[in-house]
N, CA, C and O atoms as a GROMACS GRO file, in nm:
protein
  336
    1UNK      N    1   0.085  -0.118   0.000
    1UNK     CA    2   0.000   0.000   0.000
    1UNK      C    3   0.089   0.124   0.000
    1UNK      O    4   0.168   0.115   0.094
    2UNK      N    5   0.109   0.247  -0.076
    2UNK     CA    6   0.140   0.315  -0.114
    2UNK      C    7   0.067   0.455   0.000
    2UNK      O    8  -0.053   0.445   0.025
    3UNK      N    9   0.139   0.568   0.056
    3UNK     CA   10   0.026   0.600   0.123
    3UNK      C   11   0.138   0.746   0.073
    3UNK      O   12   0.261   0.745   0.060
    4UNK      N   13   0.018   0.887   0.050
    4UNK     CA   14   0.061   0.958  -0.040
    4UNK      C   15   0.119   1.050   0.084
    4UNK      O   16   0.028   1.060   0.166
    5UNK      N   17   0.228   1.116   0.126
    5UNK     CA   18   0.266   1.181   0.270
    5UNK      C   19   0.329   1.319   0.217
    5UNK      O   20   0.405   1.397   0.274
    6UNK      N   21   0.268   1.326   0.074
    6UNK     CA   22   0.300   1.494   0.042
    6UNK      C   23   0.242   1.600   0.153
    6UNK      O   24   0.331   1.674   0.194
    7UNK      N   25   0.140   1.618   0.200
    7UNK     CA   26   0.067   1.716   0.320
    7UNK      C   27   0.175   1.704   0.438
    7UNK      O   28   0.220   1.814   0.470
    8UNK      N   29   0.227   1.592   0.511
    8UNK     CA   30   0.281   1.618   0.619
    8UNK      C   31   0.470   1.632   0.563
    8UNK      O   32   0.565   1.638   0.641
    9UNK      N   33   0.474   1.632   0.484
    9UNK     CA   34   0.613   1.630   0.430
    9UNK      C   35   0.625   1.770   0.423
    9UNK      O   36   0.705   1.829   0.495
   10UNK      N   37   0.531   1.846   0.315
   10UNK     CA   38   0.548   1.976   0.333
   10UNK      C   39   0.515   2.013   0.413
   10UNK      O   40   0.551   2.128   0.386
   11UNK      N   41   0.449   2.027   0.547
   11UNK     CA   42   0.428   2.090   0.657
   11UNK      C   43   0.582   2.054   0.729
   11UNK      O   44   0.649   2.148   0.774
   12UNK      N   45   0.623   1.944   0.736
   12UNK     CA   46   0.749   1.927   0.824
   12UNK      C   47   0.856   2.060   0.747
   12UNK      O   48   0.937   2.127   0.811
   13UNK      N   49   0.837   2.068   0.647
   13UNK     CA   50   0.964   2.148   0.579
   13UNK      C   51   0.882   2.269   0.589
   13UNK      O   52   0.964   2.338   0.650
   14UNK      N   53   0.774   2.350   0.573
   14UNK     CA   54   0.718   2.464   0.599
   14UNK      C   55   0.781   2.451   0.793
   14UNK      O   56   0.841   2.550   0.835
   15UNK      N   57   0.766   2.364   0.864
   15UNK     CA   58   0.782   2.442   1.031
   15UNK      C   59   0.916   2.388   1.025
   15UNK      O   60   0.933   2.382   1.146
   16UNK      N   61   1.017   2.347   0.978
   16UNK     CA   62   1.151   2.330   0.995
   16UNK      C   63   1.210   2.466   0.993
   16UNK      O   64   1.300   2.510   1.065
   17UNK      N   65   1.128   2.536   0.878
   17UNK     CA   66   1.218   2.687   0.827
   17UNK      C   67   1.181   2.829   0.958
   17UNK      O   68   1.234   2.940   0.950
   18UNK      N   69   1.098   2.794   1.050
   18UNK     CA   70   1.069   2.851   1.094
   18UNK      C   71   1.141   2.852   1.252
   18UNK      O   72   1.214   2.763   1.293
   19UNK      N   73   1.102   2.978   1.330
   19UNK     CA   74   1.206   2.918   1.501
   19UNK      C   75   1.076   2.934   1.582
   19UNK      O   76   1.087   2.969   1.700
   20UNK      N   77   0.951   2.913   1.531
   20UNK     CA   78   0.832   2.928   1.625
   20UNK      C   79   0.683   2.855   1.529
   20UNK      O   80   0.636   2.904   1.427
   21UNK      N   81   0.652   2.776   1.572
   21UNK     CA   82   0.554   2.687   1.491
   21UNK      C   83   0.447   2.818   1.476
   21UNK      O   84   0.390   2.825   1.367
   22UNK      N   85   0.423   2.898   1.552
   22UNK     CA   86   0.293   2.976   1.529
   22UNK      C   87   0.340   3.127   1.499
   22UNK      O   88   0.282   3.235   1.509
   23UNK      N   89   0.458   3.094   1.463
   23UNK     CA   90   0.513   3.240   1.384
   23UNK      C   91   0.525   3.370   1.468
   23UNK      O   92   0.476   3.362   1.580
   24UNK      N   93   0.579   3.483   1.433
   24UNK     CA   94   0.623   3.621   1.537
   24UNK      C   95   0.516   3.675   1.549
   24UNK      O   96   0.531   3.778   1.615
   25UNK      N   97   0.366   3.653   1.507
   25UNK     CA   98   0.287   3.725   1.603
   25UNK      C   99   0.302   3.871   1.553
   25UNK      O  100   0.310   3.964   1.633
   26UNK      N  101   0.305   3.892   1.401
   26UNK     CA  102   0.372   4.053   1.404
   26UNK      C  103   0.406   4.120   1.454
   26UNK      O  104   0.362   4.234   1.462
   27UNK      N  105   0.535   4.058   1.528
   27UNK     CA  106   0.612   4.150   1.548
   27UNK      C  107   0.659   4.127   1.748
   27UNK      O  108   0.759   4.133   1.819
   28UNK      N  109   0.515   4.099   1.760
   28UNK     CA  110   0.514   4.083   1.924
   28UNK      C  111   0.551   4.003   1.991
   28UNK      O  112   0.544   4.036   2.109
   29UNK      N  113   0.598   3.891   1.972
   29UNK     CA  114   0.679   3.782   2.010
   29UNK      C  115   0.833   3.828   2.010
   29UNK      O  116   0.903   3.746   2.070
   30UNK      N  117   0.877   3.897   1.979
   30UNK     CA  118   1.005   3.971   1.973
   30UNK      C  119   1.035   4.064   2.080
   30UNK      O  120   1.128   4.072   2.160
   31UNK      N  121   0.922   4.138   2.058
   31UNK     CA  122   0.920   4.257   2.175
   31UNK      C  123   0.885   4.223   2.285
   31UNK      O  124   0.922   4.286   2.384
   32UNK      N  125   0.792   4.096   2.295
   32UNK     CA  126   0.813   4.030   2.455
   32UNK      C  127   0.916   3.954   2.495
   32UNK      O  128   0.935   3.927   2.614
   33UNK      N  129   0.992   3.913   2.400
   33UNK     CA  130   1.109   3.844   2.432
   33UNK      C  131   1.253   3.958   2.468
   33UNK      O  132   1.355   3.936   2.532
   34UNK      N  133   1.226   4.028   2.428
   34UNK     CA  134   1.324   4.191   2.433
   34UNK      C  135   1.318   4.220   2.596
   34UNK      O  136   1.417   4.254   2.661
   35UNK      N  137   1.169   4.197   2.658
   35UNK     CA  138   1.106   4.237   2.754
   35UNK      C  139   1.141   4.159   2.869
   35UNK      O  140   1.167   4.203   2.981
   36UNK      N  141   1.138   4.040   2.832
   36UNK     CA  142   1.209   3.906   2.895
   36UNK      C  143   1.108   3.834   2.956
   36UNK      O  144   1.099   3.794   3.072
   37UNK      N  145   1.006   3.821   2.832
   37UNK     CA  146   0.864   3.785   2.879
   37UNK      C  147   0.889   3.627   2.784
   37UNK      O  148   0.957   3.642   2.683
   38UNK      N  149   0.843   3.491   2.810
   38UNK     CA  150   0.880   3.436   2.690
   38UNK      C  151   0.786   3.321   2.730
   38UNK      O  152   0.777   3.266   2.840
   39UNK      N  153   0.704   3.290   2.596
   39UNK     CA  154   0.617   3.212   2.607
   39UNK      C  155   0.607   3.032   2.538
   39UNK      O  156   0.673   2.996   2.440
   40UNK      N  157   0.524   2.956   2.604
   40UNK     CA  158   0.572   2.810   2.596
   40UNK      C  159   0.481   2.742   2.548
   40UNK      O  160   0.378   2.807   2.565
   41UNK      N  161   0.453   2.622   2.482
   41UNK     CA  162   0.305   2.568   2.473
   41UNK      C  163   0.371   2.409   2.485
   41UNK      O  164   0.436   2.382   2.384
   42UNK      N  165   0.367   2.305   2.580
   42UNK     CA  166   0.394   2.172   2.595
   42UNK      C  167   0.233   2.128   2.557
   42UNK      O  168   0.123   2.179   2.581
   43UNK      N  169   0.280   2.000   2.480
   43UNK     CA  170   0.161   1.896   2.456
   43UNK      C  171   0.205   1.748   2.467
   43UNK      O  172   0.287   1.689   2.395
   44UNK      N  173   0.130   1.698   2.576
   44UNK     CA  174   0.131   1.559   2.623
   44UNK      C  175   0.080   1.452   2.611
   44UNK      O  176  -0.006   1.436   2.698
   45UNK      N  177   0.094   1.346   2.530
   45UNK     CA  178  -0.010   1.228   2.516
   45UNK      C  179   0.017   1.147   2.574
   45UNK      O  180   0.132   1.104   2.575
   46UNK      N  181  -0.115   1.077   2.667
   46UNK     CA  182  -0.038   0.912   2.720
   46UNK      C  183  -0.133   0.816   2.681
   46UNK      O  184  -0.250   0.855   2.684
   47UNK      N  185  -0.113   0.715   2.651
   47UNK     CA  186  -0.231   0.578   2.618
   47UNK      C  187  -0.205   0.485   2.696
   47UNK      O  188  -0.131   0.389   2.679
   48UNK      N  189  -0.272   0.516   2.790
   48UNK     CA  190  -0.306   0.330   2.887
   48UNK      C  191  -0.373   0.227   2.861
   48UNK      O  192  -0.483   0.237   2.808
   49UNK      N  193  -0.325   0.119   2.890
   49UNK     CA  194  -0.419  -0.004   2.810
   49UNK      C  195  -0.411  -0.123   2.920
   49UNK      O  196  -0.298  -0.153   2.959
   50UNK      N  197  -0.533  -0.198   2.977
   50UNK     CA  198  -0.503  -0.305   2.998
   50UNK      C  199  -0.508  -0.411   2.912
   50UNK      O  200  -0.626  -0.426   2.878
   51UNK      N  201  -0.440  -0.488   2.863
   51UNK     CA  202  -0.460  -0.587   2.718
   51UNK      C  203  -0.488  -0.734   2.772
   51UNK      O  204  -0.524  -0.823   2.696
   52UNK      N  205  -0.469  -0.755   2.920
   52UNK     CA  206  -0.523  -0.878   2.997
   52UNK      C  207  -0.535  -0.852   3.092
   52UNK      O  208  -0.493  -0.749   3.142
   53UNK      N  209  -0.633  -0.988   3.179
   53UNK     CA  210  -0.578  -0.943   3.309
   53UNK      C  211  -0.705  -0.817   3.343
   53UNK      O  212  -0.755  -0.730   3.273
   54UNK      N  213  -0.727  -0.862   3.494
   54UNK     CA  214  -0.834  -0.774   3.561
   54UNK      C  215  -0.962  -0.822   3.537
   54UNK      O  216  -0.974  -0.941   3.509
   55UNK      N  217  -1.100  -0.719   3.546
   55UNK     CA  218  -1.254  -0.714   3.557
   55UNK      C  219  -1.274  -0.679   3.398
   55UNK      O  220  -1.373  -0.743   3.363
   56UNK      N  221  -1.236  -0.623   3.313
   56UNK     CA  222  -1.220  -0.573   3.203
   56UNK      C  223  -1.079  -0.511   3.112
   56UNK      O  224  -1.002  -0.437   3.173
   57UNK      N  225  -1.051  -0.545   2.968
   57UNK     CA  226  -0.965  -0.484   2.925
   57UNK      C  227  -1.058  -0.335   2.863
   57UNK      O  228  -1.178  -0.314   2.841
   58UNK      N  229  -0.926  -0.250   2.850
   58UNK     CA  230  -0.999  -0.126   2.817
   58UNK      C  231  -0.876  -0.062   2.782
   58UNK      O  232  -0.770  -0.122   2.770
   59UNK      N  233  -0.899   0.105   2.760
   59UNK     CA  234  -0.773   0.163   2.665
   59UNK      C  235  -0.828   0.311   2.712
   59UNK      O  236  -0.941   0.354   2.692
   60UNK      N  237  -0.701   0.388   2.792
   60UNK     CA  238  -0.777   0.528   2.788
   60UNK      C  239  -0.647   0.617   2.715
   60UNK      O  240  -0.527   0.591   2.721
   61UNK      N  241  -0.701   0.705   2.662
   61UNK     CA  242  -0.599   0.803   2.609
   61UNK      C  243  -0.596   0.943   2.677
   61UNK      O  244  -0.699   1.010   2.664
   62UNK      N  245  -0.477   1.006   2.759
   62UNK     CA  246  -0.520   1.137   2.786
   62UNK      C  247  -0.439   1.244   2.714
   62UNK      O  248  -0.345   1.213   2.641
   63UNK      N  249  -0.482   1.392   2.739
   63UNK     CA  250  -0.432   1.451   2.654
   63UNK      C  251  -0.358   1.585   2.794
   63UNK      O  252  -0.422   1.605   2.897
   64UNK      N  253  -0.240   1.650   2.771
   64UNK     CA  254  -0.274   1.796   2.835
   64UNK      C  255  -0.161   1.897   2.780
   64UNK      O  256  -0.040   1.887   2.760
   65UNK      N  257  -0.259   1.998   2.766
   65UNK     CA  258  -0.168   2.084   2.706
   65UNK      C  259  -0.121   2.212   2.814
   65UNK      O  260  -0.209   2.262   2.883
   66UNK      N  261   0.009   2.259   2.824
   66UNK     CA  262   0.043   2.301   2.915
   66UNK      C  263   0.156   2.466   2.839
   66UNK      O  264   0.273   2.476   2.803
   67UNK      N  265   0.037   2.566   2.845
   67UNK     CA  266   0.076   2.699   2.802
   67UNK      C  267   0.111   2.780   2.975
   67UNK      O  268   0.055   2.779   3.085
   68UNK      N  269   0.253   2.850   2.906
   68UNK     CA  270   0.343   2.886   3.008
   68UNK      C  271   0.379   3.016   2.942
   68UNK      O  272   0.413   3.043   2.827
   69UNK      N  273   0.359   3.102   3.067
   69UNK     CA  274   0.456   3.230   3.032
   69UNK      C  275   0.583   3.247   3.154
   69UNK      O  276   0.572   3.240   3.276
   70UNK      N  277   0.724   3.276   3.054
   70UNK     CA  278   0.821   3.267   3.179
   70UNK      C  279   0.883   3.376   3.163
   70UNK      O  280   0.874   3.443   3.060
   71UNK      N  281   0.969   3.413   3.280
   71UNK     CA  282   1.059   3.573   3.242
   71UNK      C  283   1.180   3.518   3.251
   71UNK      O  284   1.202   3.398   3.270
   72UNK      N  285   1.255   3.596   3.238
   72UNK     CA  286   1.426   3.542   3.203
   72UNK      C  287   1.472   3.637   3.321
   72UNK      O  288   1.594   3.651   3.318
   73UNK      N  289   1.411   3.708   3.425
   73UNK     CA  290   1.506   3.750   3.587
   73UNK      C  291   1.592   3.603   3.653
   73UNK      O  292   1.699   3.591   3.712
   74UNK      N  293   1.500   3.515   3.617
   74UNK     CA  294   1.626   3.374   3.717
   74UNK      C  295   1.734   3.368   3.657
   74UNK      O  296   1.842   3.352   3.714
   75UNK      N  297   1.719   3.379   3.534
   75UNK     CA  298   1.883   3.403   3.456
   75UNK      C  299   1.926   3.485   3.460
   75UNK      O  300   2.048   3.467   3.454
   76UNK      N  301   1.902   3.573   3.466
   76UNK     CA  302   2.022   3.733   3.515
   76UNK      C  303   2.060   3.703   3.613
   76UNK      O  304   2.181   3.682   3.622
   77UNK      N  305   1.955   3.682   3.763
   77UNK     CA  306   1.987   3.651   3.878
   77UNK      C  307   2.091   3.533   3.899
   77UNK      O  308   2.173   3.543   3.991
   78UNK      N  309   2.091   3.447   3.835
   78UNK     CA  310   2.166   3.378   3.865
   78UNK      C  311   2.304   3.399   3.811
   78UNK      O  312   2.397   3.374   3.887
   79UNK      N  313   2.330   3.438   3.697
   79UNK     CA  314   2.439   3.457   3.629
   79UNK      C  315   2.499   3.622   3.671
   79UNK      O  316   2.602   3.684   3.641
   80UNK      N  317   2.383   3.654   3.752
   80UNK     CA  318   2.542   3.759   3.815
   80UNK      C  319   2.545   3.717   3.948
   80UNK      O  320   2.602   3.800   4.018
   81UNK      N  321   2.513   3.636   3.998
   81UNK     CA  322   2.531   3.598   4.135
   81UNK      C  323   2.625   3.494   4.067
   81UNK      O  324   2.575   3.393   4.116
   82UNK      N  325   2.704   3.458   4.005
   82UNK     CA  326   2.844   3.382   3.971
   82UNK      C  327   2.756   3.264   3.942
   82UNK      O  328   2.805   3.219   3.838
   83UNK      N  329   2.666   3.198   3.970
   83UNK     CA  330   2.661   3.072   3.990
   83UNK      C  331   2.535   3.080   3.859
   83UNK      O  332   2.477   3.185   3.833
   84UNK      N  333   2.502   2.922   3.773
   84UNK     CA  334   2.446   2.954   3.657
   84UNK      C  335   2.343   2.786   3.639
   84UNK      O  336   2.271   2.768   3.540
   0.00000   0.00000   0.00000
């Protein structure tokens, strides 16, 4: 079976060229980073399964997505306090 992977091929090479999957935000992603404001987006999948064994087999999937804003003072702070 032949399976056609032009769509995710060019998407891998469209977000390779890039240093932010959701792009500068015109402009403002820069100037909060200038600011020492800097923002995060983690995404987590887990799939549990019992495949024997127990009252029932079953399969849960969870998901969590984990958006973060951080400042960059612990790194100054730390790097002029000598230690890093």
């Amino acid at each position: 079976m032949n399976v056609d992977n032009t769509f995710s091929d060019n998407l891998a090479v469209f977000l390779s060229k890039r240093n932010y999957a959701t792009g500068q935000w015109r402009g403002y992603r820069q100037k909060f980073e200038d600011n020492g404001i800097i923002f995060k987006v983690d995404y987590t999948s887990d799939m549990f399964s019992n495949v024997a064994g127990g009252i029932e087999s079953n399969s849960v999937h969870l998901d969590n997505i984990d958006i973060t804003s951080m400042t960059k003072w612990l790194k100054e702070f730390r790097s002029s306090s000598g230690s890093y």
